[in-house]
KETI-416124 format. One record per residue: y, z, x of N, C-alpha, C in turn. Coordinates in steps of 0.1 Angstrom, whole numbers, plus 2048, in hexadecimal, padded with zeros to 3 digits. Example, Ala and Ser with C-alpha at 12.3 -4.5 7.8 and 13.67 -1.06 7.14 Angstrom:
2
7C784E8847D384E87B7DF84E8847EA8478807F584788980084F881
***
This chain:
326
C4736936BC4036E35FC38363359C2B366356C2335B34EC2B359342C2635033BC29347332C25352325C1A358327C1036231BC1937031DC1E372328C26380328C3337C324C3B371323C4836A31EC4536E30DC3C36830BC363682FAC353782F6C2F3822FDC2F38F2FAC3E3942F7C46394302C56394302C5A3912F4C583822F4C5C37B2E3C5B3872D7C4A3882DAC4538E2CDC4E39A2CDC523A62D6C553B22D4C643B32D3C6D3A92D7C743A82D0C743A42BEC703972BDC703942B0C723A32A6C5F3AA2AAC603B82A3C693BF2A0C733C02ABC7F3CA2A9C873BF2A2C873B72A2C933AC298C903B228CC823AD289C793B3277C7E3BF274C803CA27EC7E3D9279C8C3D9278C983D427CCA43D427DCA93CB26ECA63BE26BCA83BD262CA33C3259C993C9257C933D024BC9F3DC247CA03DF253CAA3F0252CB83ED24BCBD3E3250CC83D6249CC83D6238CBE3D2236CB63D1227CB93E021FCB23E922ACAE3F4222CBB3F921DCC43F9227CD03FE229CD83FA21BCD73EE21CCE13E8210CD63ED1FFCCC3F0201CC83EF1F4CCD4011ECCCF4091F6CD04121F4CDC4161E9CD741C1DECDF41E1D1CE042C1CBCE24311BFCE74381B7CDA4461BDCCE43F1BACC44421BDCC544E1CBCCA44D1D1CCB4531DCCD745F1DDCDD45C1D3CE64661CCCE24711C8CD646C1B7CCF4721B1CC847B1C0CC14771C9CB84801CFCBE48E1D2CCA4861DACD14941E0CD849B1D6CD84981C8CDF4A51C1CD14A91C0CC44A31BACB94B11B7CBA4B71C5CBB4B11D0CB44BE1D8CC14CA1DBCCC4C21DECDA4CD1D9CD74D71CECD34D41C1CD24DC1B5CC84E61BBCBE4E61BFCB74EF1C7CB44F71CFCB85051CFCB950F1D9CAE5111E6CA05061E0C9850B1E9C985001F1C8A4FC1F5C864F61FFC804E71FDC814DD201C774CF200C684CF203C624CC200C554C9204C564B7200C504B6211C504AA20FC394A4214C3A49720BC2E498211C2848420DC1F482219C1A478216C0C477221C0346721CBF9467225BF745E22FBEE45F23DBF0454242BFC45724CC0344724FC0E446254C1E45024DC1C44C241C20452239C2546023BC1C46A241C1947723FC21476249C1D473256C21473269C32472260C3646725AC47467259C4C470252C44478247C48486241C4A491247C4448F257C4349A258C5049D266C5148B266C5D48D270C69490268C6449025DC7549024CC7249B252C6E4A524FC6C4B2250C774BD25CC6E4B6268C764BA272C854B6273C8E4AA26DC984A426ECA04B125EC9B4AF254CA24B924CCA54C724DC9A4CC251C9C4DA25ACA44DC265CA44D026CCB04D2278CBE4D2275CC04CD266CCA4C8261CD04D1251CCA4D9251CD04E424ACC64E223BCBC4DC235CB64DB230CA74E1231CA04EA22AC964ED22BC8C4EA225C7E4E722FC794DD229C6C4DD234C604DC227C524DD22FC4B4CE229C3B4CD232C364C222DC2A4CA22AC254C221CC1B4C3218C0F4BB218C044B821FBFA4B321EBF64AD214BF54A420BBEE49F200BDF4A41FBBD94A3202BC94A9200BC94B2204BD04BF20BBCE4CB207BD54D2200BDE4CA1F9BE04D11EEBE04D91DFBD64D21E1BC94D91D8BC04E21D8BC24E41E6BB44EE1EBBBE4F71F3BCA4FD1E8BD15071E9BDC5091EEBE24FA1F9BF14F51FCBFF4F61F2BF64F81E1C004F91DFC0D5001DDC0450B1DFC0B51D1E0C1851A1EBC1C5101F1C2B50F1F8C325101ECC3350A1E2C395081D4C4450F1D3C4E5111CFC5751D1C8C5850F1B9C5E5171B1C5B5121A4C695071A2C6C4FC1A7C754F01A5C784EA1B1C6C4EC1B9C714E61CCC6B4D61C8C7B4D21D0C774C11CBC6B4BD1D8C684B51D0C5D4AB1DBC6649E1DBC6249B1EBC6248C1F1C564861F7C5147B1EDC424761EDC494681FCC3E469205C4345B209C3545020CC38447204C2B43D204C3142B204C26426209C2C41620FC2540F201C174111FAC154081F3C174111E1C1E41B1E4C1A4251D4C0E4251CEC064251D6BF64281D0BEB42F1D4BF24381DDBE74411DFBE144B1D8BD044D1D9BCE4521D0BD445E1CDBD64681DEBD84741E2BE447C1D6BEF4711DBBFA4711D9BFC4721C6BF64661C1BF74661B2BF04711ADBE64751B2BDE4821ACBE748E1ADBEF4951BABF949E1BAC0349D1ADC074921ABC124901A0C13499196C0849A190C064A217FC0B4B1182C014B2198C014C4194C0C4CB196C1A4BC19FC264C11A2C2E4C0196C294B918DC314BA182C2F4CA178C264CF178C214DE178C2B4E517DC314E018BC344ED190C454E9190C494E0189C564DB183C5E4D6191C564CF199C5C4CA1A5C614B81A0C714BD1A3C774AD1A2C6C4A31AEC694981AAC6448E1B2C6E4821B6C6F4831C4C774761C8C6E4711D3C6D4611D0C614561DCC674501E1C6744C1F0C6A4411FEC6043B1F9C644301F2C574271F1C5A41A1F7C4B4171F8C50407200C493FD1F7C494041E5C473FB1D9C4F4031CBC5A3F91C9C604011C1C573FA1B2C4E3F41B5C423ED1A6C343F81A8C344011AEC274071B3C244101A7C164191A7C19423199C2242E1A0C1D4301AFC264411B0C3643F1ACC3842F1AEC4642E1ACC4943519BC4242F18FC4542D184C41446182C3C44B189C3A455188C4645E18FC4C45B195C5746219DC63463195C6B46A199C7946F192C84461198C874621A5C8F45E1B0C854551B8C8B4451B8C8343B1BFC904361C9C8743A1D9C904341E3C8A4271E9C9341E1E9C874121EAC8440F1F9C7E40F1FEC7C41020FC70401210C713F6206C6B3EF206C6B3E720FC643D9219C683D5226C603C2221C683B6225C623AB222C563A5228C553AF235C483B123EC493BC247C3B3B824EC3D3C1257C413BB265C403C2272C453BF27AC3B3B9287C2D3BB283C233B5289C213A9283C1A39A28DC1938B28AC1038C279C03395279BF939626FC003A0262C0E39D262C143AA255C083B3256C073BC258BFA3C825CBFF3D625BC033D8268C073E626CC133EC269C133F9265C213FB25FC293FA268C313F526AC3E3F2276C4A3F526DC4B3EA26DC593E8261C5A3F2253C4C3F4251C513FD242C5440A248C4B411251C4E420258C6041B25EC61416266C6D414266C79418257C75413250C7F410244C7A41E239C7342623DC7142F235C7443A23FC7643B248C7B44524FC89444252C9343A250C9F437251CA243A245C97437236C9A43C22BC9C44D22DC95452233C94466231CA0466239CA5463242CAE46624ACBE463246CBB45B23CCC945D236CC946522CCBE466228CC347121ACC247F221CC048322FCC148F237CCF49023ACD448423FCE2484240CE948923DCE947E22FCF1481220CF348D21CCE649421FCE949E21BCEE4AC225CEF4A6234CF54B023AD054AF239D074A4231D1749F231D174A7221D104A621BD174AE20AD134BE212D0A4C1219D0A4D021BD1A4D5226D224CC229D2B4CC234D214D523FD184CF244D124D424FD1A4D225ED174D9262D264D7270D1C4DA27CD244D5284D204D6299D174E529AD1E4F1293D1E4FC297D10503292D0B4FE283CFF4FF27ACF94F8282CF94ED28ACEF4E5296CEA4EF29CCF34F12A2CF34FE2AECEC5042ACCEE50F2A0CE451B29BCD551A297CD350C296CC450C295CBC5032A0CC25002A9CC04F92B3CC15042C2CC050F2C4CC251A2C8CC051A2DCCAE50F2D6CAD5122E3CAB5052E8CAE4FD2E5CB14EB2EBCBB4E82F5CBA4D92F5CC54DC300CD24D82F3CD14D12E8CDE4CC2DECE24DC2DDCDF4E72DACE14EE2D6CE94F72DDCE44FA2EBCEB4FC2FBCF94F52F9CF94E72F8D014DC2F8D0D4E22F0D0B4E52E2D0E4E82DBD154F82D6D125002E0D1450F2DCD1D5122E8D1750E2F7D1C516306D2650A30FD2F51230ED4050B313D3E508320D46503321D46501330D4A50833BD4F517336D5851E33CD47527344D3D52633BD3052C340D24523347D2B518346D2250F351D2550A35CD3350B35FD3C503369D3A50E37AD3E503384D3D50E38ED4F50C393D5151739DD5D520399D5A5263A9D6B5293AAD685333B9D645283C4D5D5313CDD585323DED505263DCD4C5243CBD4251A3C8D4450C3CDD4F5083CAD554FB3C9D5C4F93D4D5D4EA3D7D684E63E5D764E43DFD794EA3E1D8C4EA3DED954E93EAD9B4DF3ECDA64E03F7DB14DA3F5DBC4DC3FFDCE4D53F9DCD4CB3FEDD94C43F3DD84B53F4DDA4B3402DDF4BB40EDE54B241DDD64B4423DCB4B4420DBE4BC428DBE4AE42DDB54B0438DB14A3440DA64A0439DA3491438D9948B431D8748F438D8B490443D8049644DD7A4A5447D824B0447D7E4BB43DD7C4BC42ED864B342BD7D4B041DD724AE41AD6B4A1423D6049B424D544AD429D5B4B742FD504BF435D514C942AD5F4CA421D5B4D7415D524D5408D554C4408D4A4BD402D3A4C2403D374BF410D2C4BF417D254CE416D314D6418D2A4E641AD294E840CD314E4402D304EA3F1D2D4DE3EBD204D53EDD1A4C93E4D154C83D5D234C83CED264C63C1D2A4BA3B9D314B43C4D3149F3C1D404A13C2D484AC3C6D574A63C5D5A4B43C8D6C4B03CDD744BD3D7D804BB3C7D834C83C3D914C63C0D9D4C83CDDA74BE3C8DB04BF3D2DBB4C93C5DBE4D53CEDC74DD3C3DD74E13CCDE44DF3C4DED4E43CCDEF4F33CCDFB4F73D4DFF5083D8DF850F3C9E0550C3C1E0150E3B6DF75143AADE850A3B4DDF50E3A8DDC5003A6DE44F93A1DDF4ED397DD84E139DDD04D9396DCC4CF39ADD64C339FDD44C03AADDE4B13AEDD14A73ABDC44AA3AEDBB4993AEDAC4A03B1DA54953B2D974973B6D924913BED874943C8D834893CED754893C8D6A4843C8D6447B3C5D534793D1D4B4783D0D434733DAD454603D7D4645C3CFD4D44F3CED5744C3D6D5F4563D6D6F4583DDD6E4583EBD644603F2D6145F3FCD58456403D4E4493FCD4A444400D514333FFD5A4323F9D6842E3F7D7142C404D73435408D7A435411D7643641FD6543C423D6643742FD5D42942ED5A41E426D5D411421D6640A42BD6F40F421D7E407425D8A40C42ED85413437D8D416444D8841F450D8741445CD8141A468D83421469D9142846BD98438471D9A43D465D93447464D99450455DA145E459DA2460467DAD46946BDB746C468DC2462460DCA461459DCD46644FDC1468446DBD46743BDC0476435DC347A428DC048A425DC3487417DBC49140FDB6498401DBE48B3F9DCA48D3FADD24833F1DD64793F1DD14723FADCD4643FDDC345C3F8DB94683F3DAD45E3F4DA44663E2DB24723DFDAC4763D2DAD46C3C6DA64703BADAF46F3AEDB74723A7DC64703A8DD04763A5DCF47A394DC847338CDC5477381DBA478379DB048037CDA048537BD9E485370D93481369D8F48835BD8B49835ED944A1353D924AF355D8A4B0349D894BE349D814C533BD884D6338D884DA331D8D4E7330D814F232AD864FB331D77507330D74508324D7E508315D7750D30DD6D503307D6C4F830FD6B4EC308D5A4EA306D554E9300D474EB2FCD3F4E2304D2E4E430BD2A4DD313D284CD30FD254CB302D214BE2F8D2F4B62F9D394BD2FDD4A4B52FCD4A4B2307D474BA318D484B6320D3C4AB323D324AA31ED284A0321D2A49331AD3549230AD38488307D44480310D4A489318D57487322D5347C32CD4848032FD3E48033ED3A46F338D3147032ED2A46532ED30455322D3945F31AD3D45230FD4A44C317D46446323D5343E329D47430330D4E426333D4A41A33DD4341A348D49429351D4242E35ED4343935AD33442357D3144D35BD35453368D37462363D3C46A36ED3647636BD3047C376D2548237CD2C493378D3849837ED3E4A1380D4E4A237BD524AB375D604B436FD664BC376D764BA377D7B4C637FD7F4CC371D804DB371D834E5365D8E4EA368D994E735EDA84E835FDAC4F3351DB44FD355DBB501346DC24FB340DC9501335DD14F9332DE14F6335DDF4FF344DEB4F934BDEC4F0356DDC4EA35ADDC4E4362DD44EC36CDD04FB370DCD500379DC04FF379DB94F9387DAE4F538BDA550138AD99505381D9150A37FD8650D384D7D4FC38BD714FE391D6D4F038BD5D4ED38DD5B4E138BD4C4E337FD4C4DC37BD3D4D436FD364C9370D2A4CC375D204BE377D184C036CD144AF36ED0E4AA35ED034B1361CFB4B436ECED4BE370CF44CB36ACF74CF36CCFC4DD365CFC4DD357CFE4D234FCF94D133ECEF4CF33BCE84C7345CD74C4340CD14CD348CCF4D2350CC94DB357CCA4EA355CD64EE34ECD94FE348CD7508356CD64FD360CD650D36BCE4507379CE450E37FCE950938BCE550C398
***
């Protein structure tokens, strides 16, 4: 690598240093203020309108999408066309969230008088708590930044950063005072995949039956390797008389083993399984079995599905949660 592409590397880290410590900053400055917000918009039955210009606007309107996802209702309003009839979203006490980096746009301070008309609490993401919009607002969140994150302090880097980390906690906050839960996720997330994740068990995603290679622990490793082969799912449960799970084997498992021994004739189901598998149980929601799957050191691809007596069910691949088909 050149010397000039070493230096680009430099630069784009640094950036993320800046935008990291800023968020650092922001984080700690956060006070009372942020309190005050979330009781006006709690006190209020309706909806947010949030709105700004510019960059500004682009981050209001991601506020937007993040509070609505989150049990908060909430549109953006355009600054300059709000005058030329935007205001009619109005219901009579819907708080506004102004969000501006220097508090001086004209757009923005001109709105002020007519929202005060329409008796909308004002709270500002400002990135000047000395600005006028500041001294005009109800609720000042300070999202102010010591630079930005480009060499020329220029481009909004670091303040968009720090004012959208600002909206995002007070979305939070407030899904934590609405006790918003997994399940309200669900219901407005309907047709995503979190929401899939989140609604449909695993007892309706899993395959089961004729589907899966299932054989007893004495099977010869030779057949295993072929029920594998005919049902290519990533893994055989080995199950006893019974019903229940004794182990798993693995495409790991089997590449494992013929590795490490010329003659595998020897060899069968429980020799070469895992006597103690990560399972999952059917009722167990797809978002629980994909945290199963991936919040460990080595991912694992595939689930055997056990009741809760132990009886081998059928199996769950991580394609089966992101993919919703089989």
């Amino acid at each position: 690598m050149s010397e000039s592409k070493e230096n680009w590397l430099a630069v784009a880290r640094a950036s993320i240093e800046i935008e990291a410590a800023a968020l650092a900053r922001t984080a700690a400055r956060l006070d009372g203020e942020l309190v005050r917000a979330v009781e006006l918009i709690l006190a209020h039955p309706g909806k947010v309108v949030l709105t700004g210009i510019g960059k500004s606007g682009h981050i209001a309107r991601k506020l937007v999408a993040t509070l609505c996802s989150t049990g908060t209702r909430a549109v953006f309003l355009h600054p300059s066309e709000a005058i030329h009839g935007d205001l009619g979203i109005y219901a009579p006490g819907d708080p506004t969230v102004l969000l501006s980096k220097n508090g001086s746009s004209r757009e923005l301070l001109a709105l002020v008088p007519l929202l005060r008309d329409l008796r909308s609490p004002l709270i500002g993401i400002l990135g000047s708590l000395q600005s006028p919009l500041a001294a005009r607002v109800d609720v000042r969140l300070d999202a102010s930044v010591d630079r930005e994150a480009d060499s020329n302090n220029l481009a909004p880097t670091a303040s968009a950063v720090a004012a959208m980390a600002v909206g995002h906690a007070l979305a939070v906050t407030l899904m934590h005072a609405r006790g918003f839960t997994a399940e309200d996720f669900a219901r407005l997330h309907p047709g995503g995949q979190l929401g899939r994740n989140l609604t449909l068990r695993v007892r309706e995603a899993m395959h089961s039956g004729n589907e899966t290679a299932t054989v007893a622990p004495g099977t010869s490793f030779h057949a295993v390797i072929l029920a594998m082969t005919e049902r290519p799912l990533g893994g055989a449960s080995v199950v006893r008389e019974d019903g229940t799970l004794a182990g798993f084997v693995t495409e790991g498992d089997v590449r494992r083993m013929l590795t490490n021994h010329d003659d595998i004739r020897p060899l069968r189901a429980e020799d070469v399984m895992t006597r103690t598998p990560v399972t999952i149980g059917p009722d167990a929601t797809l978002a629980e079995a994909l945290e199963l799957m991936e919040r460990r050191p080595r991912q694992i691809s595939v689930l055997p599905v056990v009741d809760p007596s132990g009886r081998a069910l059928g199996l769950l691949r991580i394609h089966d949660i992101y993919l919703g088909s089989r």
